[in-house]
C-alpha positions in Angstrom: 34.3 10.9 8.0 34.5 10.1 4.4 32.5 11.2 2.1 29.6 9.5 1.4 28.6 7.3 -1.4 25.2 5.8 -3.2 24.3 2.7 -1.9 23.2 1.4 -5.3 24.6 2.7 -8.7 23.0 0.8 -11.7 25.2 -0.1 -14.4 25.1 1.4 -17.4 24.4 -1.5 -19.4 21.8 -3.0 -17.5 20.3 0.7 -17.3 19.5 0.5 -20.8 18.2 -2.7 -20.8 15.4 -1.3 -18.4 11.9 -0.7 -19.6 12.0 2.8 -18.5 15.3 3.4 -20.6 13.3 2.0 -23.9 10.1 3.8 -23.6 11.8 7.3 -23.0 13.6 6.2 -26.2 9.6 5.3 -27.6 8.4 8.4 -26.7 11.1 10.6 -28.3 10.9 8.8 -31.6 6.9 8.7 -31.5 6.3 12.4 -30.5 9.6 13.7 -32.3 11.6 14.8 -28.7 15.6 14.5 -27.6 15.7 14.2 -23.9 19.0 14.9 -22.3 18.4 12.4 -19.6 15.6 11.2 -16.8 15.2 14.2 -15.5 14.5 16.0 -19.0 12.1 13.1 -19.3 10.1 13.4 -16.1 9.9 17.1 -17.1 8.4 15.7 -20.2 5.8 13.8 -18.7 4.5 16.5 -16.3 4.4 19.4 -19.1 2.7 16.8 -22.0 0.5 14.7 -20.2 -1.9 14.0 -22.8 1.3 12.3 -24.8 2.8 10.8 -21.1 -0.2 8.6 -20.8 -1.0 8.0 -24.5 2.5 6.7 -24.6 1.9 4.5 -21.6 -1.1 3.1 -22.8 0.3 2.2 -26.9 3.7 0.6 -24.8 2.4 -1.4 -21.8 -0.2 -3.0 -24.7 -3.5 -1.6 -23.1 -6.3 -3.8 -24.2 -9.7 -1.3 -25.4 -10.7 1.5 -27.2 -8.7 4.6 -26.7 -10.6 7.5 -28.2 -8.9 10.5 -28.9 -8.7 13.1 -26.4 -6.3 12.2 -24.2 -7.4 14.9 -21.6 -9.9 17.6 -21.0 -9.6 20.5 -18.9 -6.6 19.5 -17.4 -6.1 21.9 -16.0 -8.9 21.7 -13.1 -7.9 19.1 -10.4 -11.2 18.1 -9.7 -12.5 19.0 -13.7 -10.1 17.2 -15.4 -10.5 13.8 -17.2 -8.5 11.3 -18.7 -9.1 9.9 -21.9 -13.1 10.7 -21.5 -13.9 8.3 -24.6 -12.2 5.2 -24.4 -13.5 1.6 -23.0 -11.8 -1.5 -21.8 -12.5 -3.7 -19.1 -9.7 -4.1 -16.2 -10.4 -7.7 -15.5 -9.3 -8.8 -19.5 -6.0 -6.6 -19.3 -5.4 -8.9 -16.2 -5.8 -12.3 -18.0 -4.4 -12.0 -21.2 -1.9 -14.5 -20.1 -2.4 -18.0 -21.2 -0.9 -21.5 -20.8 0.5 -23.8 -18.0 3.0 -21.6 -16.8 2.3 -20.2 -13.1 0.1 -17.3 -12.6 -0.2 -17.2 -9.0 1.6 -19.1 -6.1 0.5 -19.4 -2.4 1.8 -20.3 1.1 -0.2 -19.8 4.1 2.4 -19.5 6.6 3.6 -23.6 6.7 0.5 -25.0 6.5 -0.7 -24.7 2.7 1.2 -24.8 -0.4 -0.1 -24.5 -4.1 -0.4 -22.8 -7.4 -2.4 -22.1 -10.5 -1.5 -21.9 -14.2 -2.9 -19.1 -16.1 -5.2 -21.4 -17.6 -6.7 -22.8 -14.2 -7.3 -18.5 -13.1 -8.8 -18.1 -16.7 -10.9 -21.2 -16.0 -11.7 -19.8 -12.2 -12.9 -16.6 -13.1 -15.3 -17.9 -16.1 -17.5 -20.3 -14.0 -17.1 -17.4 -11.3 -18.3 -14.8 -13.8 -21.2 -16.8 -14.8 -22.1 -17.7 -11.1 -21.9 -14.0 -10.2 -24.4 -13.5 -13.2 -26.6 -16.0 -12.5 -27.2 -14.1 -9.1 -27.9 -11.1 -10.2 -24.8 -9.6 -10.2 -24.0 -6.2 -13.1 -22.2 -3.2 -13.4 -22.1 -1.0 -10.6 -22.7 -3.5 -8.1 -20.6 -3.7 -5.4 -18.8 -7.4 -4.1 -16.8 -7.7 -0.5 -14.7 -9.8 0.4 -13.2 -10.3 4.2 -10.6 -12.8 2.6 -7.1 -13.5 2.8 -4.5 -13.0 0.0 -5.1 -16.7 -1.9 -6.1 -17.1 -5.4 -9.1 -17.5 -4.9 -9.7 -14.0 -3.7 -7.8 -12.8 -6.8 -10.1 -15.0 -9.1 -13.3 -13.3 -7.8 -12.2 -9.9 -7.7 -11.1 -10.4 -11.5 -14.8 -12.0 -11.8 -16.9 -8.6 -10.4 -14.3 -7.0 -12.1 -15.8 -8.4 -16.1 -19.1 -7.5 -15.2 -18.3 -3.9 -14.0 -18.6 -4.9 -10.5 -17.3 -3.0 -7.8 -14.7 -4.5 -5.6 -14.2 -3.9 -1.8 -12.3 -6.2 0.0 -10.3 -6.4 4.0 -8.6 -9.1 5.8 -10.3 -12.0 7.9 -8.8 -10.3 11.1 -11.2 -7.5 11.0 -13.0 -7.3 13.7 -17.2 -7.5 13.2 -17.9 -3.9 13.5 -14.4 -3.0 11.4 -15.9 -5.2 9.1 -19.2 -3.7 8.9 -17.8 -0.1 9.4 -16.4 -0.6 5.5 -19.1 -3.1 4.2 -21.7 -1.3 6.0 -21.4 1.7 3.7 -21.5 0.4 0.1 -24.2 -2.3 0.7 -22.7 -5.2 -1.0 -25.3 -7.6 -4.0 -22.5 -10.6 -2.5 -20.2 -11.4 0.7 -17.4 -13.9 -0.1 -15.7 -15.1 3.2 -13.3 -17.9 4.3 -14.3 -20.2 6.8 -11.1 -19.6 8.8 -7.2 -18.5 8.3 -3.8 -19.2 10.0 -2.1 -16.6 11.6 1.3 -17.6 13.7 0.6 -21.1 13.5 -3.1 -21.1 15.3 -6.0 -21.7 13.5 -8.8 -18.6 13.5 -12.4 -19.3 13.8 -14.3 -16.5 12.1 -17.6 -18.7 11.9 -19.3 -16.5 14.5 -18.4 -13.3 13.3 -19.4 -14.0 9.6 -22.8 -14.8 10.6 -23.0 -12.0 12.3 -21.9 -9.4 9.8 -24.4 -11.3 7.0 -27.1 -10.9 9.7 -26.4 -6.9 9.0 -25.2 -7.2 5.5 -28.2 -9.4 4.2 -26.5 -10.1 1.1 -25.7 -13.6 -0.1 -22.8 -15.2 1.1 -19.9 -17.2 -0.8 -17.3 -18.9 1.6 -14.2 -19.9 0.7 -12.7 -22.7 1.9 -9.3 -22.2 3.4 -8.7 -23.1 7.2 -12.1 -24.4 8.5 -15.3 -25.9 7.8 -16.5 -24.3 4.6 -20.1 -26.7 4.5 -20.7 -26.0 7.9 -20.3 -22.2 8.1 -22.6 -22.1 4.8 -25.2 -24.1 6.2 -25.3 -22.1 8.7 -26.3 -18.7 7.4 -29.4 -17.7 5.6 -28.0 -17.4 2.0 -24.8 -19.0 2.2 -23.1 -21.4 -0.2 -19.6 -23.2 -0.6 -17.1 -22.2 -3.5 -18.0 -25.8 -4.8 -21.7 -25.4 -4.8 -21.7 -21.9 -6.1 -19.8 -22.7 -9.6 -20.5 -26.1 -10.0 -23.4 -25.7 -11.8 -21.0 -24.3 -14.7 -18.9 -25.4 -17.3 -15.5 -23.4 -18.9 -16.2 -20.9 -21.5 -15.0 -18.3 -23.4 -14.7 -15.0 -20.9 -16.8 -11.9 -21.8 -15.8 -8.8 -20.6 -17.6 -5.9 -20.6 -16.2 -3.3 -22.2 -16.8 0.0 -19.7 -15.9 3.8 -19.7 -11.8 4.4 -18.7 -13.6 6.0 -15.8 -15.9 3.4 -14.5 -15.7 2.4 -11.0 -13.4 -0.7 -10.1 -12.4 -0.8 -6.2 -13.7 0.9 -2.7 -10.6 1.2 -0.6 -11.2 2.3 3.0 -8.9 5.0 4.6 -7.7 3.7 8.3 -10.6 5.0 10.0 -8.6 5.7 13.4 -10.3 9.3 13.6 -13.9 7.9 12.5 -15.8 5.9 10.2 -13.5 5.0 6.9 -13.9 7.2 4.0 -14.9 5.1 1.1 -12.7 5.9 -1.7 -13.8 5.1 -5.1 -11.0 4.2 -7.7 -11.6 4.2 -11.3 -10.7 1.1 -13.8 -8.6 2.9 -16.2 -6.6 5.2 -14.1 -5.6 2.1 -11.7 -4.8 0.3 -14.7 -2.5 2.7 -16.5 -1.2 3.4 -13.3 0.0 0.6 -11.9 1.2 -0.4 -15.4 3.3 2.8 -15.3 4.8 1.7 -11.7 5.1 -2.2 -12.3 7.0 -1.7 -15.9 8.8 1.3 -15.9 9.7 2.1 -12.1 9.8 -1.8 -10.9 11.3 -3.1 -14.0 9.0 -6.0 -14.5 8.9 -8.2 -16.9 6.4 -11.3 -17.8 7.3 -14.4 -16.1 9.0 -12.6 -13.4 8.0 -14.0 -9.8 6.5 -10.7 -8.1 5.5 -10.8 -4.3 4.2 -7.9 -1.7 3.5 -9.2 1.7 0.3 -7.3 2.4 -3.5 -8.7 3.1 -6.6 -7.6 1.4 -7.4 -4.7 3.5 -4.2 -2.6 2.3 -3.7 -1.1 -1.2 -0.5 -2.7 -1.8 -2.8 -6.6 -2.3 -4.4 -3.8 -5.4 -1.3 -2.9 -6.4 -0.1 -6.6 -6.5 -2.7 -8.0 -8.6 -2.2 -5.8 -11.7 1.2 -7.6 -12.0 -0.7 -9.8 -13.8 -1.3 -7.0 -16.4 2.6 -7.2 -17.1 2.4 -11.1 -17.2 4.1 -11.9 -14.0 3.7 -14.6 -11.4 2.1 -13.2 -8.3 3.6 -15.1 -5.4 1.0 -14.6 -2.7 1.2 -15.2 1.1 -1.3 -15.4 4.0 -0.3 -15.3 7.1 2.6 -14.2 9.9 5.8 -13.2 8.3 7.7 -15.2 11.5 5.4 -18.1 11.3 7.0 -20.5 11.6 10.4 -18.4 12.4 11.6 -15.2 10.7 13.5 -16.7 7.6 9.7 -17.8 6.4 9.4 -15.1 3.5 13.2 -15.4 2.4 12.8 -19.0 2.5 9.8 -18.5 -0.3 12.0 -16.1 -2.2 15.0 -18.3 -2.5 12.3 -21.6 -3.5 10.4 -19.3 -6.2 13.7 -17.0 -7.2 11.3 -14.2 -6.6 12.6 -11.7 -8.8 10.4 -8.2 -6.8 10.3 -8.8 -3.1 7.9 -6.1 -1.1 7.4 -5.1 2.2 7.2 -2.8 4.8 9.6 -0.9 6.7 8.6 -2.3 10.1 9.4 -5.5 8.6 13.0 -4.5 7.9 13.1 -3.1 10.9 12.3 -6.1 12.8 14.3 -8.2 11.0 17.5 -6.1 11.7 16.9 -6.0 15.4 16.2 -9.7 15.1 20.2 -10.9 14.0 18.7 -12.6 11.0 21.3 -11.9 7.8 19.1 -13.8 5.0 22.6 -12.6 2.4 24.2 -15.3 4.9 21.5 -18.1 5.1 19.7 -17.7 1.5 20.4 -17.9 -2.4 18.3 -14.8 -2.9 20.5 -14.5 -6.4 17.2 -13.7 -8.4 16.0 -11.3 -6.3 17.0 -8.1 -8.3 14.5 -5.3 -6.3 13.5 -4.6 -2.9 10.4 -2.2 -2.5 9.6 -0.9 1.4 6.7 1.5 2.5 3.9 1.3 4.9 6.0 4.2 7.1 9.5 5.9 6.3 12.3 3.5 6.3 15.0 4.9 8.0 19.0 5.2 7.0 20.0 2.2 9.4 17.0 0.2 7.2 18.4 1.1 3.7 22.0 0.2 5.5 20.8 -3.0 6.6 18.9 -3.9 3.0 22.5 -3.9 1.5 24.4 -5.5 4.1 22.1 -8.0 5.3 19.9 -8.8 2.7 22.0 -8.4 -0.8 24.2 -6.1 -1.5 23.9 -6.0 -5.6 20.1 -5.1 -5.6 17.5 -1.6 -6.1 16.4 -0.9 -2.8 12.8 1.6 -4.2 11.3 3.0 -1.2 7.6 4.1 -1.9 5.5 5.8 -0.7 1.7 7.2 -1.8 -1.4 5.7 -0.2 -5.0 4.4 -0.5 -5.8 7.6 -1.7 -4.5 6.9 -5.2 -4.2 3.5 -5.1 -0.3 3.6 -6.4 2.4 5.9 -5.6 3.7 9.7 -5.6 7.0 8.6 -4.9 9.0 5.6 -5.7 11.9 4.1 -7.1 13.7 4.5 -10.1 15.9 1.7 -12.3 17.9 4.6 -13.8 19.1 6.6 -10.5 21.7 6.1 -8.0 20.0 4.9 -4.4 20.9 7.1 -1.8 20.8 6.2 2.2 17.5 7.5 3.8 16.5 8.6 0.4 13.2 7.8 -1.7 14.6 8.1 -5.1 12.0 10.4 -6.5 8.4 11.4 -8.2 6.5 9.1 -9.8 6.5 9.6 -14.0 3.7 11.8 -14.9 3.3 13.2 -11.6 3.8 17.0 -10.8 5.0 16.2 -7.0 6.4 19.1 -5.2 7.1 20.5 -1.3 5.5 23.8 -0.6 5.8 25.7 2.5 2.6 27.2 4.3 1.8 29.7 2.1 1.9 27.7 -0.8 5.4 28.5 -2.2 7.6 25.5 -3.6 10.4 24.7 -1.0 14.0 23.4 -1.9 16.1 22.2 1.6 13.7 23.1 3.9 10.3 20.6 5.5 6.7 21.0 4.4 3.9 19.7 2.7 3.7 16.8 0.0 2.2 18.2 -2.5 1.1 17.4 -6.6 0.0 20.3 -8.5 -1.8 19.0 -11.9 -4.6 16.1 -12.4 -3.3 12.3 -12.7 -5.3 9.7 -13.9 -5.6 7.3 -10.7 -7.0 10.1 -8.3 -10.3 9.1 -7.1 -13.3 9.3 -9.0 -15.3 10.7 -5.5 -16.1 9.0 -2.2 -19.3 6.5 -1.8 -21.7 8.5 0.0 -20.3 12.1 -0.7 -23.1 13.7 -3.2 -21.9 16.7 -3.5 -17.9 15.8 -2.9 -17.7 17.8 0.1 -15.6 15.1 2.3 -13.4 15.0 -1.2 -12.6 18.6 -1.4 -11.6 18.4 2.3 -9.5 15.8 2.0 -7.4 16.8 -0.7 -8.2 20.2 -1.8 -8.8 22.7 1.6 -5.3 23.6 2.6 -4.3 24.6 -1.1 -6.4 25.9 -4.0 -6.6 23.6 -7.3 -3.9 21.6 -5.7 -3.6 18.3 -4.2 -2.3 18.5 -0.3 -1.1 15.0 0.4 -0.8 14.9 4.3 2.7 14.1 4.0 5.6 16.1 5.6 8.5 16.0 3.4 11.7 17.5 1.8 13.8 17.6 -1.2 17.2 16.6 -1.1 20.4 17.5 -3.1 20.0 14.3 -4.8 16.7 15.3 -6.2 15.3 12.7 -4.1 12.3 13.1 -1.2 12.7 12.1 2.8 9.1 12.0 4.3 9.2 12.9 7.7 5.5 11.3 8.5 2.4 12.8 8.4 1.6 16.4 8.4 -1.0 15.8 10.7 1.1 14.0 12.9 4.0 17.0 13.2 4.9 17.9 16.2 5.6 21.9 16.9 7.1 22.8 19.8 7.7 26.3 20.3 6.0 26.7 16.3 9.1 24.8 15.4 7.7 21.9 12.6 9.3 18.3 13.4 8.5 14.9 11.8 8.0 12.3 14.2 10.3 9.9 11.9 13.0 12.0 12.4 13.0 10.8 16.4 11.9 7.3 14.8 15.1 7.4 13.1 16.9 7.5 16.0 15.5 5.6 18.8 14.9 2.7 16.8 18.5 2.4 15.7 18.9 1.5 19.7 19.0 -2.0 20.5 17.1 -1.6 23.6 14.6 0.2 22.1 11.9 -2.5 20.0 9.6 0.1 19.0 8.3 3.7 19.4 5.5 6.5 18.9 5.8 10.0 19.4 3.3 12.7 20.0 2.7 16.7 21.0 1.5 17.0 24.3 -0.8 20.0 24.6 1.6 21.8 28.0 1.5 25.2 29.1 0.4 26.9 26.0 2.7 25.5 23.8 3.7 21.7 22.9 5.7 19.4 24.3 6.9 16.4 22.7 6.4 12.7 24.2 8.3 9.8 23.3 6.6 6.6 24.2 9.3 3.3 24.5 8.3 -0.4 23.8 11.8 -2.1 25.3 13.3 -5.0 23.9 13.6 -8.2 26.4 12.1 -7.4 29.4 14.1 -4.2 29.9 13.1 -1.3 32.3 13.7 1.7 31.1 15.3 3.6 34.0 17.7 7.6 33.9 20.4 6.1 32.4 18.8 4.7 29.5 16.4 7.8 29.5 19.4 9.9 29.1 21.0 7.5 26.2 17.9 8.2 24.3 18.0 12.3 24.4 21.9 11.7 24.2 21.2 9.8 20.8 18.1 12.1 19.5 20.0 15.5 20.3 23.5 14.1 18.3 21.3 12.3 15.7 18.7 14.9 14.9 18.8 17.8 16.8 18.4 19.4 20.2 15.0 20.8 19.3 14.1 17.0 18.6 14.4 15.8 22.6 11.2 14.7 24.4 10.4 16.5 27.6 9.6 13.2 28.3 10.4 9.7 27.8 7.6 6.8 28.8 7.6 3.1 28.8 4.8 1.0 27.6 4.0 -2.8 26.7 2.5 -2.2 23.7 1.7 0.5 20.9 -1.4 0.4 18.9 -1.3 -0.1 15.4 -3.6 -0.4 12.3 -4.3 -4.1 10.7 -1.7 -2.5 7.9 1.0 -2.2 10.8 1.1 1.2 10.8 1.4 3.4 14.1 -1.4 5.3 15.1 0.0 8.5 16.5 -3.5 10.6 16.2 -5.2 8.1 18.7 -2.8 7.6 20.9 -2.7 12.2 20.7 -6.2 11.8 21.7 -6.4 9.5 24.2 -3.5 11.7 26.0 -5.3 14.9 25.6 -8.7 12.5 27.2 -10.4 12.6 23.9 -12.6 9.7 23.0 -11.1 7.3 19.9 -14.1 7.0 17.6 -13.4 3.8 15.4 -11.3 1.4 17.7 -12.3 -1.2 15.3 -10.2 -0.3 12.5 -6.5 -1.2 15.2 -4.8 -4.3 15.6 -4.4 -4.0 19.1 -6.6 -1.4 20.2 -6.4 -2.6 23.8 -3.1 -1.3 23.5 -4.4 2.3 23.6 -4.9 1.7 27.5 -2.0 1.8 28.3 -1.6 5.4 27.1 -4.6 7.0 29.6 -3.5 8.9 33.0 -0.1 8.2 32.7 1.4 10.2 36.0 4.4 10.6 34.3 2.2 13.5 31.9 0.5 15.2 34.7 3.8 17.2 35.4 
């Protein structure tokens, strides 16, 4: 076996072309440093915070007042505060753009096709701000959406958002009490809806389940018209009103944007809410701004004009995350819908029309396409597309294989990972560092992210917690609800004193890049032995009979046993010989302490709307606890299949 190589080396010359290369350059001649390299650099940004995200703010062109202090007691996780005097208002850092040119593009699935010029969002989001003010709406108040990712959605959040509005938005395939698990809490002054959507080709009626979440809501409603009857569905409800008849009444004008504190609140995003009601997390305007400006510009590269697209909906943080390209000046291509509606080559097909420059996505997604036998490097010009970012779950080594010899073999594959919690990332690609297979490049700029054992004690080559040990600006401001931050401290703050305890199991590798093994809470320990479950991942998915699979620690004979549960490709059974392939594969691939005691077929495996795995619920309904919000699953049927299996009783 040779010895093995990066699977992306940037060039030098297009390295310093980078926006991250020129702004460590900035920041040496502004605050009079020489940095050796990147890595003197991140060290930089960790020890002088203060200067870090002063720096960011003068180079991406931040639009407000700055004050002076930088930061206070910065020290103090939970004390600290970032840049406690300045204003600005998110929504005008988002439309500084102007002109024809494109500002956001849409496709829903094959059924709808079109786009708006900065000048048509600008023109959008006036007569939507003064609508929104003619009903009352002002700073502080909260708007949700159940919406899909169209411009319109983008236009009113960017509308609440210049009044100091709160924002809280999920997709239209929430169910009614998902929906109202999340609304429910933060007591919405306006509901927008669509009056339908198109998922794998079928149109989706959501007419009865609107009316009945206003009926508990009993806020006004605005309905979009996408997929269905728009006039109908408003007539129908108490306080309901078209897009049409809601602005109509006004006229283009100048925007106002109210100028509001760096801290003032600017999204509720909703944790998954598989082990109860979702937390409602509470993101502040200036911290997601600098933030994401940080990730789009220096990590991603982005420039204005480029084509950016994530595929996500409006109930994940990556939809946030997409919008503030439009801080950077990019063209958000958006898309609604299945990603193999109508076949599998429907999202390359949009990069290759658009030359999408930033294509995002999730690791099942790769996945799936590599077990599908789709080569888009074969079938698409996909010659502008220059990054490819994964998350949502670990992508594994045969993903980052496939990314460069399926998909292009010339391009940055950033694999990222972070969460609703922050809004952004802890760690994520990088423009200046080799890409290594199975290998998330490393810590975000700014970020003190480290791997500490049990006790608290920084770990190098060995598995533990996800840590960050100082204060960043886009933690969250508190949860709704949570007076006295009690659900925040436990959250973050229990396991480790002053120090932020992600909930990720991770290492550090010789690269000085991270592998995250899953969630912490999700490790299984057999025998007190501490195993991610995407290390089996890793392996069983690389099997071509093998479509999917979650893993879990069975509660046995005063220890733990670990169960691998098998969705099969094609109809297969799985029978001894293909049991004994997968330990065969799992003990050379990982290790012998990695082998389920037992192996178990299912048709299905539940999932959140996000497509993430849901390994606590399906733990719990194993073990004959009660799941407490189904709601917030894709497929929650799917957890029936998991109850009084015979093949656990021995």
């Amino acid at each position: 076996m040779g010895i093995e190589q990066p699977l992306w080396i940037p060039s030098g010359e297009a390295s310093r072309r980078t926006p991250l290369y020129q702004f460590m350059g900035w920041c040496a001649e502004r605050y009079g440093k020489s940095f050796s390299g990147y890595d003197a650099f991140y060290e930089w940004s960790i020890a002088e915070r203060a200067d870090f995200w002063s720096g960011i703010w003068a180079f991406c062109g931040v639009k407000g007042e700055r004050g002076v202090p930088a930061l206070v007691n910065g020290e103090d996780m939970l004390g600290a505060r970032f840049f406690p005097d300045a204003t600005l208002n998110f929504a005008e850092n988002l439309l500084l753009g102007s002109g024809e040119g494109d500002a956001l593009i849409f496709r829903g699935e094959d059924k709808v096709r079109y786009s708006w010029s900065w000048d048509r969002l600008r023109s959008e989001v006036s007569r939507l701000q003064q609508a929104m003010s003619g009903l009352g709406i002002v700073s502080g108040d909260r708007v949700a959406a159940m919406m899909p990712n169209m411009p319109e959605t983008i236009a009113c959040m960017l509308a609440a958002a210049s009044l100091g509005a709160i924002w809280s938005s999920c997709s239209p395939d929430f169910g009614e009490q998902g929906v109202l698990d999340r609304f429910g809490q933060i007591g919405p002054k306006l509901f927008i809806t669509c009056d339908g959507y198109w998922y794998n080709g079928k149109l989706q009626d959501v007419s009865a389940k609107v009316r009945a979440v206003a009926d508990v809501l009993k806020a006004p409603v605005l309905v979009i018209p996408y997929a269905g009857d728009a006039p109908t569905l408003a007539a129908s409800l108490g306080d309901g009103r078209t897009l049409d008849a809601f602005t109509s009444p006004y006229q283009e004008q100048a925007l106002r944007f109210e100028p509001l504190p760096f801290s003032h609140p600017l999204y509720i995003l909703f944790s998954s809410g598989t082990t109860g009601v979702p937390k409602c997390i509470v993101h502040s305007a200036g911290g997601t701004l600098l933030q994401h400006l940080k990730e789009h510009r220096l990590h991603c590269s982005l420039e204005p004009g480029e084509k950016l697209f994530y595929f996500t909906t409006c109930g994940w943080m990556m939809w946030n995350w997409l919008v503030s390209g439009l801080a950077v000046g990019a063209t958000l291509c958006l898309f609604d819908g299945s990603p193999f509606a109508p076949d599998g080559n429907v999202l390359f097909d949009y990069a290759q029309d658009e030359k999408i420059a930033v294509f995002g996505t999730s690791a099942k997604y790769i996945d799936a396409l590599r077990k599908s036998g789709i080569v888009p490097r074969q079938s698409h010009d996909l010659s502008a597309l220059r990054l490819l970012a994964s998350t949502g779950s670990p992508l594994s080594p045969e993903g980052f294989s496939f990314v460069y010899e399926g998909i292009k073999s010339d391009i940055h594959l950033a694999s990222i990972s972070g969460g609703t919690d922050i809004v952004s990332c802890f760690v994520l690609g990088n423009p200046l560092k080799s890409v290594w297979r199975g290998e998330i490049q490393g810590p975000g700029l700014g970020l003190s992210v480290d791997v500490w054992d049990d006790d608290g004690k920084p770990m190098r080559g060995g598995k533990g917690e996800l840590v960050c040990t100082k204060a960043f600006p886009s933690m969250p401001l508190m949860f709704w609800n949570d007076p006295d931050g009690q659900k925040y401290r436990a959250a973050y703050f229990e396991r480790f004193d002053n120090v932020w305890c992600h909930g990720d199991f991770a290492e550090w590798t010789e690269h000085g890049g991270i592998v995250i093994h899953g969630r912490s809470d999700a490790t299984l320990n057999p025998g007190g032995v501490r195993i991610g479950t995407a290390e089996i991942y890793n392996q069983v998915e690389q099997m071509q009979e093998v479509a999917e699979a979650i893993c879990i620690g069975q509660d046995w004979d005063d220890d733990v046993r670990v169960i691998l549960f098998v969705r099969l490709a094609n109809g297969l059974e799985l029978d001894e010989a293909l049991r004994q392939s997968i330990r065969t594969r799992i003990r050379t691939g990982a290790s012998p302490r990695h082998v389920p005691a037992r192996i178990v077929q299912v048709r299905d495996i539940p999932r959140t709307k996000s497509g993430k795995i849901v390994e606590l619920a399906v733990r719990d309904v194993v073990h004959g606890r009660s799941v407490k919000n189904k709601e917030a699953l894709a497929n929650p049927e799917a957890l029936d299949l998991f109850k009084d299996l015979e093949d656990l009783k021995n």
